[in-house]
C-alpha atoms as one frame of an Amber mdcrd trajectory, in Angstrom:
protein
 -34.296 -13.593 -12.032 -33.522  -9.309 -11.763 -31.715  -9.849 -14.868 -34.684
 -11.626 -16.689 -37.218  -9.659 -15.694 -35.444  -6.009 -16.179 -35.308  -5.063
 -13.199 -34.299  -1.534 -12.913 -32.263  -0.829 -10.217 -28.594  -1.924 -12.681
 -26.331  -1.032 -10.155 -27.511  -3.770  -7.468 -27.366  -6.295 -10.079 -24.022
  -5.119 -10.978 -22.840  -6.067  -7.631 -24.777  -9.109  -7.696 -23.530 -10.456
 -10.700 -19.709  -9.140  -9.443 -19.753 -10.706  -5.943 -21.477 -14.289  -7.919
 -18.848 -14.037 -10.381 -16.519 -14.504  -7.539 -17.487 -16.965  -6.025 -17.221
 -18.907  -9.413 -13.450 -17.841  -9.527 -12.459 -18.841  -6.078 -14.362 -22.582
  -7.299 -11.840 -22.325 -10.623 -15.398 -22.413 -12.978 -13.606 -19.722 -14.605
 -15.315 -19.505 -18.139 -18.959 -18.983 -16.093 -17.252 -16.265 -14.124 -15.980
 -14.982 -17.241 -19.316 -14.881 -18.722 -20.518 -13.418 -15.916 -18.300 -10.635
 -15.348 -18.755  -9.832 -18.917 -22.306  -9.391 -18.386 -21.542  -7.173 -15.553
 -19.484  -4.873 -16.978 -21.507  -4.647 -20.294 -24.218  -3.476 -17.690 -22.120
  -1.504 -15.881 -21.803   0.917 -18.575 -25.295   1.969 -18.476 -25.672   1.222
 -14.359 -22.243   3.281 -13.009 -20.615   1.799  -9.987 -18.017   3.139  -7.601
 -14.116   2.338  -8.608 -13.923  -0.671  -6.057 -16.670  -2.585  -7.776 -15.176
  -1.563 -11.340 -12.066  -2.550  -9.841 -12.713  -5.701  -8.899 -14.424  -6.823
 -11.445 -11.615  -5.931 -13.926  -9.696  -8.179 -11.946 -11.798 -11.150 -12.272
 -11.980 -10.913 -15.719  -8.399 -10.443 -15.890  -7.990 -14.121 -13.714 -10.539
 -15.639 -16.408  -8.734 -14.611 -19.348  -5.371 -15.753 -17.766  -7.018 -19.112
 -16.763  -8.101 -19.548 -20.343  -4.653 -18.726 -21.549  -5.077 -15.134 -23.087
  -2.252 -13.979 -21.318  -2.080 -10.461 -23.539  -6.075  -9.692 -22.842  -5.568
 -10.568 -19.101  -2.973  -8.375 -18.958  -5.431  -5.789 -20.342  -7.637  -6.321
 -18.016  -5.884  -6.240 -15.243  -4.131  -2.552 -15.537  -7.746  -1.603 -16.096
  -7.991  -2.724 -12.548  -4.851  -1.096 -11.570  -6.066   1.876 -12.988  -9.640
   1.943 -10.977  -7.033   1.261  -7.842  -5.211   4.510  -8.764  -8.109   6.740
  -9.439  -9.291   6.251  -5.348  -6.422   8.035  -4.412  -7.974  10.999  -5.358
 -10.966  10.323  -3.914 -10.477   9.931  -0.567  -9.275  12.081   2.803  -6.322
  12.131   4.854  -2.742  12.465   5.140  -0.373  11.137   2.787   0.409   8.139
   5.368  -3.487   7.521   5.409  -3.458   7.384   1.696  -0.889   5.215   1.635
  -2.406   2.750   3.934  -5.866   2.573   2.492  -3.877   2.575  -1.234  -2.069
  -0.787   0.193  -6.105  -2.435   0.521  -6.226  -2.470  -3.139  -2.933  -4.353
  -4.083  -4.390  -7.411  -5.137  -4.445  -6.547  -9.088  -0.465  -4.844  -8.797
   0.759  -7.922  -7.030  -0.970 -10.220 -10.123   0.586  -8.127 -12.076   4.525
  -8.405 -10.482   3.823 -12.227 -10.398   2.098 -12.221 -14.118   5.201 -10.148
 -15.710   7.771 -12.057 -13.787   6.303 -15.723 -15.508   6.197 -13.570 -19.153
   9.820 -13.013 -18.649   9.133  -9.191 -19.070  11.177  -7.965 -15.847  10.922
  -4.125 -16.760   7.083  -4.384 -16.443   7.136  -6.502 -13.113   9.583  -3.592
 -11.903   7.172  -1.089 -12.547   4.323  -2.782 -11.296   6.365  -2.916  -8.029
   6.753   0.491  -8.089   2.986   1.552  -8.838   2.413  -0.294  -5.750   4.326
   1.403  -3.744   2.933   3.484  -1.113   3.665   7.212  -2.238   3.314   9.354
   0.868   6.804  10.185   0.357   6.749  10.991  -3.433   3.373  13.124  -2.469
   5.021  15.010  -0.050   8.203  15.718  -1.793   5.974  16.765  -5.287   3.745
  19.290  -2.290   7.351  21.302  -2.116   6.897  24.648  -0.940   3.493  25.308
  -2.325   0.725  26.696   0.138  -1.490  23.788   1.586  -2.553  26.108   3.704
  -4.594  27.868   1.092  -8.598  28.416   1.536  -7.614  28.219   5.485  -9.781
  30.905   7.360  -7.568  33.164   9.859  -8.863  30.968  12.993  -7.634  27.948
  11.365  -4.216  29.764  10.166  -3.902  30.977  13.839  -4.686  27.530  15.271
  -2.893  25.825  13.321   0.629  28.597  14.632  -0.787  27.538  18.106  -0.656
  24.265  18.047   2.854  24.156  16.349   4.065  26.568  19.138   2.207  23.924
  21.517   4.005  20.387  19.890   7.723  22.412  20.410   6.800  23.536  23.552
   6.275  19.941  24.864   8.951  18.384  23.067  11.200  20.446  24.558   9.627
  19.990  28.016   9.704  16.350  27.644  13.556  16.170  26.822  13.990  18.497
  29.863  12.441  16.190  32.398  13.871  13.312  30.668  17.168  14.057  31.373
  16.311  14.596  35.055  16.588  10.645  36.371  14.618   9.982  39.244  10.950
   8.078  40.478   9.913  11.797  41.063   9.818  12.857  37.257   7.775   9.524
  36.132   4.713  11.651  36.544   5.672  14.453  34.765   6.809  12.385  32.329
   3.906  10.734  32.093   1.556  13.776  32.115   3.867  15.417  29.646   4.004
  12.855  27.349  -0.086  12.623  27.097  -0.053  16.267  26.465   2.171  15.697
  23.244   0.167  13.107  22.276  -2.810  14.708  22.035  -1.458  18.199  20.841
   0.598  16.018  17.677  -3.116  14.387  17.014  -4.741  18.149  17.427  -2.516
  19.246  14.996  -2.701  16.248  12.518  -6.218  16.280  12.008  -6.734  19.417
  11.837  -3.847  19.861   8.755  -5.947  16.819   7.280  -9.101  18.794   7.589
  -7.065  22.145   5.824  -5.518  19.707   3.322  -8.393  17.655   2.047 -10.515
  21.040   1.648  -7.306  22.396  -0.907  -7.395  22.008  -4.438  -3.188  21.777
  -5.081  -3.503  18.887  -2.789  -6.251  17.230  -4.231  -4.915  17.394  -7.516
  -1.542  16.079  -6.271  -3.435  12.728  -5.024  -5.322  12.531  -8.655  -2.556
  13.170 -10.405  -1.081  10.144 -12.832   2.627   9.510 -11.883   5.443   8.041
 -13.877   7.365   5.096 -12.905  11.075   4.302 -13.982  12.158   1.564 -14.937
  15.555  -0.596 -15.529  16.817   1.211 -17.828  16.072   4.793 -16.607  17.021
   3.598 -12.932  20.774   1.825 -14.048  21.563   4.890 -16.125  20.549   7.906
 -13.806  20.998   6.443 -10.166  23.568   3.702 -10.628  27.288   4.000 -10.830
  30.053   1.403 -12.710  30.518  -0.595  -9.638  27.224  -0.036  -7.932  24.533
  -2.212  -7.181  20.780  -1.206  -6.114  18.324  -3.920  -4.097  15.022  -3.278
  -3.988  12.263  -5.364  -1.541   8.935  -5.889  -2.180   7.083  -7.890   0.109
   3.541  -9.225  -1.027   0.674 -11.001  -0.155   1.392 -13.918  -2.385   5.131
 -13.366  -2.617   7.739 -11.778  -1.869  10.862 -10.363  -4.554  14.292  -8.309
  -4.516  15.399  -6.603  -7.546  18.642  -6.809  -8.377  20.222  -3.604 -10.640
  23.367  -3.041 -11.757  25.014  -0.516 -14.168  25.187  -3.601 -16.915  21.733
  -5.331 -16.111  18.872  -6.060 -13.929  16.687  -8.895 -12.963  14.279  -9.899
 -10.122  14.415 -12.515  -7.709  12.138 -14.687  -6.118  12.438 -14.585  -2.449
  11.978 -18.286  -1.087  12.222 -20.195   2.162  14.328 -22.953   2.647  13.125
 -25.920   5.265  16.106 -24.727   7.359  15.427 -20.741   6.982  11.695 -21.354
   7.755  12.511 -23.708  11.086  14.827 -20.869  12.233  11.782 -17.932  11.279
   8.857 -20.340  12.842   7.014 -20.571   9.432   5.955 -22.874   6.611   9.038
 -23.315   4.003   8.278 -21.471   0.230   7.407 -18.326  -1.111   7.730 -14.895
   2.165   4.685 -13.923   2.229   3.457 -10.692   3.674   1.701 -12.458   6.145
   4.748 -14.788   6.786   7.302 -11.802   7.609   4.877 -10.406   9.796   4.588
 -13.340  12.116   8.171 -13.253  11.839   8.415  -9.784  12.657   5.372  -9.559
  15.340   3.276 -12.400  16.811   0.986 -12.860  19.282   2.841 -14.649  21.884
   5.669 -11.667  21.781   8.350 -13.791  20.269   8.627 -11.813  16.957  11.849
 -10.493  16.218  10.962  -6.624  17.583   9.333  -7.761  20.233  12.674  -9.641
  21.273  14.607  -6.668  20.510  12.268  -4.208  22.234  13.412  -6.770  25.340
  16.931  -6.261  27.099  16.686  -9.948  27.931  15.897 -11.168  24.559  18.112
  -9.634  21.985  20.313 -11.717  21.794  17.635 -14.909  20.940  16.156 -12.850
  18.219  20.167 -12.919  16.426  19.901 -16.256  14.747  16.349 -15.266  12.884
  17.851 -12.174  12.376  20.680 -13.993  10.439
């Protein structure tokens, strides 16, 4: 009815016609959601939306095109989806760990992708979808190097910032002094010490995430477009005659290990066996994400840390580990 009658507000219908077209996937009518989503995006160019709507709705039209068989156009499609995932990074606050987490909410189109590649046969682009995916706090923070994040700080946040670091080694080394003092009368100031750490680490944190988000180098590190190697760059540079490199990648859908060696590479399905899942306490299949973390943690406390965290249960947590 909005659409018929012109109604002018674009960007609600946008949504409207996004969230509809949906619900038309998840019921397989795929060519109406196609239509749809078409619509939406044709609108969309007059009626901006934010990157998660554009997102998504990339990624339907990517599942409607691959449902109809146009692999190459769905393919298309979906790294235009990948590529409204990337762009939030620089668009958000935080740390590089909190970038990385809210990153790993919009994996949906990179894991389509690893699964997509991997039925094309084209391994070197399901490798590098992989490693798109990947959270990179680390790669952020390495690429910061010795560069001043610190810039555009005012002197009472420079000398609160010195403060507080003087304040976290202070109780660090406090709390490995009374820690090596055994005894009922140092559980206190254990305790109390241990708070005070706590809350001088989060002090510390948060304000380095106010600094941070507030500094141009490090907003233009998160924005920044990053390569990604693949087989051939990875066997030649990192790998040896006689050496062998496993990668993991655990997904929501599925789960893979690539397997590179100075001669080749491929990538592996990981799958569940009825006699591996009996032993883990899940369905038999594809590992999940969700599946490894009922594994790992569950709510009854027999995951396989929480057995290990217990002196009496190591040793039941051996055969899952195996």
């Amino acid at each position: 009815l909005s659409e018929a009658a012109g109604v002018p507000n674009g960007e609600t219908l946008v949504r409207a016609q996004a969230r509809l077209a949906r619900v038309l996937a998840e019921q397989d009518r795929w060519d109406e959601a196609g239509e749809l989503i078409d619509r939406a995006i044709e609108r969309e160019r007059n009626h901006p939306s934010d990157p998660t709507n554009r997102m998504e709705m990339q990624l339907i039209r990517a599942e409607s095109l691959w449902a109809a068989g146009d692999a190459d156009d769905a393919i298309e499609a979906l790294e235009a989806s990948m590529n409204e995932a990337d762009a939030q990074r620089g668009m958000t606050t935080g740390s590089e760990t909190d970038q990385a987490f809210l990153f790993g909410t919009f994996a949906e189109p990179f894991e389509l992708r690893v699964a997509w590649e991997i039925e094309r046969g084209e391994m070197d682009a399901a490798f590098r979808a992989m490693e798109r995916m990947r959270a990179r706090a680390f790669l952020d923070e390495l690429n910061l190097g010795d560069r001043d994040v610190l810039r555009g700080a005012t002197d009472a946040q420079r000398q609160q910032e010195a403060d507080l670091r003087a304040r976290v080694t202070y109780l660090e080394q406090e709390l490995a002094r009374i820690a090596s003092k055994p005894g009922e009368a140092t559980r206190a100031a254990r305790n109390q010490t241990s708070e005070a750490l706590t809350t001088a680490r989060t002090e510390l944190r948060n304000l380095w995430d106010f600094i941070r988000n507030e500094n141009p180098v490090y907003r233009d590190l998160l924005s920044r477009q990053q390569s990604y190697a693949d087989f051939a760059e990875v066997r030649h540079k990192l790998l040896g005659e006689n050496e062998l490199l496993l990668g993991y990648y655990f997904g929501f859908y599925g789960s893979y290990v690539t397997v590179v060696t100075h001669h080749g590479a491929r990538v592996v399905t990981i799958e569940l066996d009825a006699s591996q899942a009996e032993a883990l306490g899940v369905d038999s299949g594809p590992l999940t994400r969700e599946k490894l973390e009922r594994v790992m943690m569950d709510a009854q406390g027999g995951g396989v840390v929480q057995q290990l965290s217990r002196p009496d249960g190591a040793a039941a947590a051996v055969p899952r580990l195996a």
